[in-house]
C-alpha positions in Angstrom: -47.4 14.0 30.0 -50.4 12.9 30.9 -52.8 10.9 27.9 -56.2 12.1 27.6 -59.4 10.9 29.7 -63.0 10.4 28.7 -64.3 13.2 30.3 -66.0 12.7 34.1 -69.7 11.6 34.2 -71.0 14.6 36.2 -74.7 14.5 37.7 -74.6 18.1 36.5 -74.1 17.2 33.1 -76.1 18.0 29.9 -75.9 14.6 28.9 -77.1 13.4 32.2 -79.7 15.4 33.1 -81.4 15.0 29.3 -81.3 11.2 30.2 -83.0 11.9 33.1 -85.5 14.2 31.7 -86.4 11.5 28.8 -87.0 8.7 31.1 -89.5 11.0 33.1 -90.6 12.5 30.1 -91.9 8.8 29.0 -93.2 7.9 32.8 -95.2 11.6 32.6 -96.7 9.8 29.7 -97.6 6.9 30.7 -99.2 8.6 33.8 -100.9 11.3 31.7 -102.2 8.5 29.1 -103.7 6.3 32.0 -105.3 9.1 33.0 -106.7 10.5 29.8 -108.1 6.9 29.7 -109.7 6.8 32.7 -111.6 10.1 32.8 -112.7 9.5 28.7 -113.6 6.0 29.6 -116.7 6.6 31.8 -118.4 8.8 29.3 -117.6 5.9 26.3 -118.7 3.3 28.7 -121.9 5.5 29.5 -122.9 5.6 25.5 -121.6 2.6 24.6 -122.9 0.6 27.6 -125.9 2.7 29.1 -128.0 -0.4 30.9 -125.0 -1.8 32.6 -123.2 1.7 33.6 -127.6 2.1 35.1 -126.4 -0.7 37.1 -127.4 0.0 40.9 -124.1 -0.7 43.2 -124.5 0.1 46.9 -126.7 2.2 46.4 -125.7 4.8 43.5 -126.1 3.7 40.1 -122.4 2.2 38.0 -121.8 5.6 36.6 -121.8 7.7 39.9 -120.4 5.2 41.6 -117.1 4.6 39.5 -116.9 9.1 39.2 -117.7 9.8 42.9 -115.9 6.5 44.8 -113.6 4.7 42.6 -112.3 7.7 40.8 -110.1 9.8 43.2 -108.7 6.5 44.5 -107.5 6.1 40.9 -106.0 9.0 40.3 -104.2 9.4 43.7 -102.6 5.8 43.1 -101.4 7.1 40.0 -99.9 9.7 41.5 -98.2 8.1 44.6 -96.7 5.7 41.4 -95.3 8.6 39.3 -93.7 10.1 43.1 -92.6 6.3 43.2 -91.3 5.5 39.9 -89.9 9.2 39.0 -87.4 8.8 42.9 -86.4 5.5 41.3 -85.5 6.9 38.4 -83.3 9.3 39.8 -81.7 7.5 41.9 -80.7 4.9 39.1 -79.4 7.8 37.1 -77.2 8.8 40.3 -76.3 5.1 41.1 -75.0 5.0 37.3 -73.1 8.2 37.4 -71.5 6.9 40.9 -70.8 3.7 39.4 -69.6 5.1 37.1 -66.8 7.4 38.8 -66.0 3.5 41.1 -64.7 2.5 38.3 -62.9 5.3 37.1 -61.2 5.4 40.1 -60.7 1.5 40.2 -59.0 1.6 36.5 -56.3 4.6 37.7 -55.3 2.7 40.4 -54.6 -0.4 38.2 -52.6 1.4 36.0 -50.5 3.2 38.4 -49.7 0.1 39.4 
């Protein structure tokens, strides 16, 4: 008769895909929070700050300059992180779960021994 296992680690699984969804739920987040920063920054800076933001830079005052050059850049490098990041994650999550299983394996074939 056989002795009961821990039960498989299964990519499928609840307990592994709500691991998965937690760690991008905190990277969405971050992302989202940089963001939020970003696009209410400029009108802060632009009340708090209104000489310096007046500030001519290659032609275009600080203000349009930051909203119509700098900005996009900015949010499509926070973008190409999240892609970035949110792969990685997933892949770590499979390279646990495989890891995982390795060892599994590894420890039945020591004790059939």
């Amino acid at each position: 008769m056989e002795s009961p296992t821990e039960p498989k680690t299964d990519i499928h699984s609840e307990a592994f895909l709500h691991s998965l969804m937690r760690r991008q739920l905190r990277l969405s987040i971050i992302c989202a929070a940089t963001f939020l920063i970003a696009l209410l920054g400029l009108p802060l800076l632009n009340y708090f700050f209104p000489e310096a933001m007046a500030t001519r830079v290659f032609g275009f005052t600080l203000t349009w300059f930051i909203l119509g050059v700098l900005f996009f850049p900015f949010v499509w490098i926070i973008s190409w992180l999240f892609i970035r990041k949110s792969i990685a994650l997933e892949e770590s999550e499979v390279n646990e779960v495989v890891r995982a299983e390795d060892d599994e394996k590894a420890g039945k074939r020591e004790n059939g021994r």
